[in-house]
Every structure is written in C-alpha cells, then in structure tokens.
C-alpha positions in Angstrom: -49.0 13.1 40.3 -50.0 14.8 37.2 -52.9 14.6 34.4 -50.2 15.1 31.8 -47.9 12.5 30.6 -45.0 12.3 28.9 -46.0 10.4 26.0 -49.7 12.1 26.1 -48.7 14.3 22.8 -50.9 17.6 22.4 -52.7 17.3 25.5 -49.5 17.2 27.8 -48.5 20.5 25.7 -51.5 22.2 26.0 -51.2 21.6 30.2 -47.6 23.3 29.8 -49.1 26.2 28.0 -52.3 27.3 30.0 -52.3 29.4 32.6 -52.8 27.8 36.2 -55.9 30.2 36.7 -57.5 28.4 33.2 -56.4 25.5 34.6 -58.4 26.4 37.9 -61.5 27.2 36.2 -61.3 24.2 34.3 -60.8 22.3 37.0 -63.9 23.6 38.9 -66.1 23.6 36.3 -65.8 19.8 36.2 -65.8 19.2 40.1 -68.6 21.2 40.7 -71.0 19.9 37.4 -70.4 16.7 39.4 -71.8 18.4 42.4 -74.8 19.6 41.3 -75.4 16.4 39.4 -74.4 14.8 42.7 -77.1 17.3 44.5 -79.8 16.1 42.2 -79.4 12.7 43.0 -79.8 12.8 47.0 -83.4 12.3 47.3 -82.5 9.0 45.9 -78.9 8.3 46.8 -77.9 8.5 50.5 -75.3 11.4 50.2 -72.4 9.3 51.8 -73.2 6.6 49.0 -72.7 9.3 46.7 -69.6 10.6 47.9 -67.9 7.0 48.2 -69.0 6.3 44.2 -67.2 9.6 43.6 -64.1 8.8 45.3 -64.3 5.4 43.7 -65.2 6.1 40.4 -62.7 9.0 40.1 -59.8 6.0 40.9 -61.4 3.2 38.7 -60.1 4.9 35.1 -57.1 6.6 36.6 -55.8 2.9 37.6 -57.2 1.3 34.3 -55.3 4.2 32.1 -52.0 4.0 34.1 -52.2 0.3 34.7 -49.6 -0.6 31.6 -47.4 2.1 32.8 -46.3 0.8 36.4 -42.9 0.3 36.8 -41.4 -2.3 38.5 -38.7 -0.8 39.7 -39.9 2.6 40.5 -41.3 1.0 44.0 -43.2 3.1 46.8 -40.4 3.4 49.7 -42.7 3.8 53.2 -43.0 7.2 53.2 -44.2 7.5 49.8 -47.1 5.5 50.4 -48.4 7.2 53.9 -48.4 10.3 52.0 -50.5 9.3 49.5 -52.5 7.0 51.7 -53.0 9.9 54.0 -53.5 12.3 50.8 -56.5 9.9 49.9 -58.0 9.3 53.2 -58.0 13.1 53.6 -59.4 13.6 50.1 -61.8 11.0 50.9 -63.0 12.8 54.2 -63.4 15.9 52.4 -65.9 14.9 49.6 -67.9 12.4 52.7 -68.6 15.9 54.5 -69.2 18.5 51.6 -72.1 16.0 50.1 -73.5 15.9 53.9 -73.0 19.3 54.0 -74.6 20.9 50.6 -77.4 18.1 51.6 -78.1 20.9 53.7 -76.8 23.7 52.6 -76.9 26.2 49.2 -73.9 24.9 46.9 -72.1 27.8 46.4 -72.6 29.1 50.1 -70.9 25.7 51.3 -68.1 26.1 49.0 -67.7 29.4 50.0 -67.4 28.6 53.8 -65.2 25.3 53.2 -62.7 28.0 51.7 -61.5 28.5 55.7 -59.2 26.3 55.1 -57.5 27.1 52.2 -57.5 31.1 53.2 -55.8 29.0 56.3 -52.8 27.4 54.2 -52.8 31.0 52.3 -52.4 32.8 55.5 -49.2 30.6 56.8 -47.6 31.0 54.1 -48.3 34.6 52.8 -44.8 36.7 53.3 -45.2 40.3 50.6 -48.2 42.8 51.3 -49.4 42.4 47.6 -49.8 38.6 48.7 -51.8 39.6 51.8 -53.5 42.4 50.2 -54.9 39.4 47.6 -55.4 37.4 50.4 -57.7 39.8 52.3 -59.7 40.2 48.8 -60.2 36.8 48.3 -61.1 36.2 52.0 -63.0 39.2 52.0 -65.0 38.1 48.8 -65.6 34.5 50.6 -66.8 35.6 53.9 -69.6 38.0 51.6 -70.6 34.7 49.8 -71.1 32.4 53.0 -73.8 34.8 54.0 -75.8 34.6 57.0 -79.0 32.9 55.9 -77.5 29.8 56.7 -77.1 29.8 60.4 -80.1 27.8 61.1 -78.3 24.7 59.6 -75.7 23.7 62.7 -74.9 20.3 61.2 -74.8 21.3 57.9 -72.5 24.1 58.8 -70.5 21.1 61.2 -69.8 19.3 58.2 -68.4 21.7 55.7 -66.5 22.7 58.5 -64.8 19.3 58.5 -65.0 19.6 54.6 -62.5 22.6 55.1 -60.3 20.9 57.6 -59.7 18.4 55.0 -59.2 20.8 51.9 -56.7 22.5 54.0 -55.0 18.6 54.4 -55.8 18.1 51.2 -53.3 21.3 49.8 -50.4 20.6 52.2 -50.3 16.7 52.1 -51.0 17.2 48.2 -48.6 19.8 47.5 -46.1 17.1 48.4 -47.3 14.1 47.1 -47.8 16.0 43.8 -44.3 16.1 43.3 -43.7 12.5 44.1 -42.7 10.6 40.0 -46.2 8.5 40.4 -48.4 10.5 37.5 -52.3 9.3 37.1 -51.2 6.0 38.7 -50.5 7.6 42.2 -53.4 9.9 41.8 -55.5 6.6 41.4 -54.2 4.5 44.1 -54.4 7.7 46.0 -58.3 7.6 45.5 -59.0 3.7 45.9 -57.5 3.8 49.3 -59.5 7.1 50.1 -62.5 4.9 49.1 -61.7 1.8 51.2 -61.0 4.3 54.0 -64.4 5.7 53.5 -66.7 2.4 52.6 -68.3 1.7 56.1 -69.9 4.7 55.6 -70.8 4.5 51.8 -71.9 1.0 51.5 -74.4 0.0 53.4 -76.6 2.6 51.9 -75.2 1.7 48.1 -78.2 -0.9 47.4 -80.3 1.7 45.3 -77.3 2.2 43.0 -76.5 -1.4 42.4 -80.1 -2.2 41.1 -80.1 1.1 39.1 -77.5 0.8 36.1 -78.7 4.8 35.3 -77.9 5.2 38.7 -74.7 3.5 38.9 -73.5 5.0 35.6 -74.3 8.9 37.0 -72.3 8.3 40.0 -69.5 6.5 38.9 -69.5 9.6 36.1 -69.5 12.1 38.5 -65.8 10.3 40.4 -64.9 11.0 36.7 -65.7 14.6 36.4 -65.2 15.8 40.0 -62.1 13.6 40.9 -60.5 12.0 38.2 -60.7 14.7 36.1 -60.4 17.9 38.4 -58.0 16.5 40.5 -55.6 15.5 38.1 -56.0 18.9 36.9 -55.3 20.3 40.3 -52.1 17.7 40.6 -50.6 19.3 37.7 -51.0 22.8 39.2 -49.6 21.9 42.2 -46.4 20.9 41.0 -45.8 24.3 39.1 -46.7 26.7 41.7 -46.2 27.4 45.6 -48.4 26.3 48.2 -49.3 29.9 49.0 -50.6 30.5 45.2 -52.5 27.5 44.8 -54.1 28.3 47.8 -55.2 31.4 46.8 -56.1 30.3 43.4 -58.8 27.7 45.0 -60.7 30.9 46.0 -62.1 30.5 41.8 -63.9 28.0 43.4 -66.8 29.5 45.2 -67.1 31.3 41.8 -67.5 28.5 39.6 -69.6 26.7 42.3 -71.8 29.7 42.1 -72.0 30.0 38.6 -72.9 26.7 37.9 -75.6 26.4 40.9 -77.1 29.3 39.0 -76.7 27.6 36.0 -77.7 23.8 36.8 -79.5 24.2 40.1 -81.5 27.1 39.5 -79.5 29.0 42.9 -80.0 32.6 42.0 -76.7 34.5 43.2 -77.8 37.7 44.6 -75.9 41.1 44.7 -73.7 40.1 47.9 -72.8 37.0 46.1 -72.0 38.8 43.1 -69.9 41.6 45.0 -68.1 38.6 46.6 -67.2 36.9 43.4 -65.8 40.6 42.5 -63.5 40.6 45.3 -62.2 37.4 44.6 -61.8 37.5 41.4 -59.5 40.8 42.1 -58.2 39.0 44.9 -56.7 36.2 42.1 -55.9 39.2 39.4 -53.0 41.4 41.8 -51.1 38.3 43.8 -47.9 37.6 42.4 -47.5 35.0 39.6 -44.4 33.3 41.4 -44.0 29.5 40.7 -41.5 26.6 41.8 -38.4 26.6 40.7 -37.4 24.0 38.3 -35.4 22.1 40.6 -38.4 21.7 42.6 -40.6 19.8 39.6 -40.3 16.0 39.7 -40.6 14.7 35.8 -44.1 13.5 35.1 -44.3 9.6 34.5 -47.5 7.2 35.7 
C-alpha cells in the first residue's frame, strides 16, 4: 500500500524524490492538524465518535479514488486479507485510545509517551552502535517530553498506553502489509474494516454529528488529513526503508505534535520540551540512512 501510483504523474515523482524524514514531517503535520482539530471538537463529540469518523472518513476517499482501479484478478489469497484486516483493526484500536487519551492528557505529552512502542520495535531490531546511540537520543528526547505533570491522569495515561501497544502493531503488521501490490485500495479497505471493528464503540454516541452537517464535514475531514492522507504517506515510507528506521523516524512525531499544539492549541512547550525535541531531532540526524533493497519493494498499483 502506497500514496503514489503509477499513473499519478508528478506527484508519484515527487514521493520518489523526497527524503523519508520530509516525508515524516509531512506526514505528521497532517495527522496531528487533525488531532488538535479533533481535540477542539470533544466538548461536543464523544471522543470515541471522533475517532471512528476518523478511521472512517480516512477509508471513504481512498476506496472512492481506487475504486476504478481494482483488479479482478489480482485477488486477496487468506493471508493477505488477515494482515490487512488485522493492520486495520490495530490501526483502528490505536486512534480509539489516543482520542480517549489526549481527552485527558496534553497533546504532545501523549504523543510523546505512546512513542514506547515504537522505541520498542526500534530496540528489537537495532544491531550497529550508531543505531543504538540514535536510539537512546530519540528515547532520551521522548522520555524528557512525557514529563511528569501528568501522573495524576491514571486512565488517561491507561489509554495512550494501549495507543502505543497498537502503534507498535501498527509498524510491524504494517511494514508487511505495505509491501503487499494493493496501493490506496488496500490502504482503504484496510481502514473500513478498522472502522467496523471499532463501531460499537463510535456509534452510539454519533447522533450529534449526524444532525450537524459542520460537524459531520470536520470529522469526516479530519479521517482525511490524519488517515487518508498521513497514512498513505507513512505506507509509502514503509516500503523504502527497514522496520528499525521507520521506527526511529516516528520519534518526528512528538515534535510535530508539539509544534502544532503550540501553534493550534495554544500548549506552550517549555524548555524540557524543547531540550527533548533537541535530542530527538539529533537522534533522527546520526542513525544510518539504510533502506530495503530493491528486491524487497513490491511495484505500487491500487
């Protein structure tokens, strides 16, 4: 699965040019506007409702563009589609439990403690000491922007402890059903069965969005930004590099999510924060810039 496309001209060029640490930031800047448009709307949308609109709304226009590009004969064997039926379920699960958790929690300090479980993935798979040395920075620079402040919130910490669980899932079941041939169209039927998965929780509390098309619009905008958009970005990256890199590269996260809190929500990063955004950023800069070989890329189709 893949944002680019074969026929998709400039745009699948520019993809093949940029760096995957553009790409990163890119890809948080859009997932994480959608979260603090997502924060704004809880004293009016049940978070859970919010989550399930994102999931859903981030599959709605990757099916719709891909839908003229399936492939009869290119079928799903059975293994296929538990992979990206798990994938989505797992994706699913891990925006559910970030929205309950930055419900009670500071944006970027929830972002910063869900990165356990990517520093997890890093940490399995880290072999050279310039790798562990960037993973210790980037760990390092996380654990300074979790802070302590926070520990007064027990289920808010719960759930972005489940958040991470899921982002760690969401790498290693990823990483392989990113190389699958499937492009948006996977990515998309990936999501809708992430939303299904997740719709006994989302529903019941969806009635203020139904009767609000503002409402409606905003969230089905923000699956756009934060899923379709970001992780179809993320996709893409995933097929270039290892497991271990993209890992590590997820620690530009808690950065963006701090900038833009700053920026959107008003959250005022203080000097830890900004130390820890130092480390990480370093953290990013010295690992080694190793990607898969080219054996290892499927061809990018929908």
């Amino acid at each position: 699965m893949a944002l680019t496309e074969q026929s998709s001209g400039s745009g699948s060029r520019y993809f093949g040019a940029a760096s995957p640490e553009i790409l990163f930031v890119a890809s948080a800047m859009t997932q994480y506007i959608g979260a603090a448009v997502a924060y704004s709307l809880f004293d009016e949308v049940a978070p859970a409702t919010v989550a399930w609109f994102r999931v859903l709304g981030g599959s709605i226009p990757l099916l719709a563009v891909s839908w003229k590009r399936w492939r009869p004969r290119s079928r799903w064997t059975g293994d296929e589609f538990i992979a990206a039926a798990t994938f989505g379920i797992a994706t699913a699960l891990m925006n559910l439990f970030f929205y309950l958790a930055i419900d009670r929690l500071p944006l970027g300090n929830g972002v910063a403690i869900e990165f356990i479980g990517p520093i997890a993935v890093a940490a399995a798979r880290t072999r050279t000491s310039r790798n562990a040395l960037a993973l210790i920075l980037a760990a390092g620079g996380v654990a300074v922007l979790a802070g302590l402040e926070i520990s007064n919130e027990p289920l808010g910490l719960f759930f972005i402890f489940c958040a991470s669980a899921m982002w760690a899932a969401y790498i290693v079941i990823g990483s392989h059903v990113a190389r699958l041939d499937r492009g948006v169209a996977g990515l998309g039927m990936s999501l809708a069965i992430g939303a299904l998965a997740i719709a006994p929780v989302g529903l019941p509390t969806s009635r203020p969005v139904w009767v609000s098309p503002a409402l409606l619009l905003t969230c089905l905008l923000i699956g756009v930004c934060s899923n379709a958009i970001g992780y179809s970005i993320e996709m893409h990256v995933m097929r270039q590099i290892p497991t271990r890199r993209f890992a590590i590269l997820l620690a530009l996260l808690p950065v963006v999510a701090g900038l833009v809190a700053f920026l959107i929500l008003g959250q005022q990063p203080s000097y830890f924060d900004l130390l820890g955004m130092t480390l990480i950023l370093v953290g990013v800069i010295i690992q080694e810039r190793d990607e898969l070989p080219i054996t290892d890329i499927a061809p990018t189709t929908s």
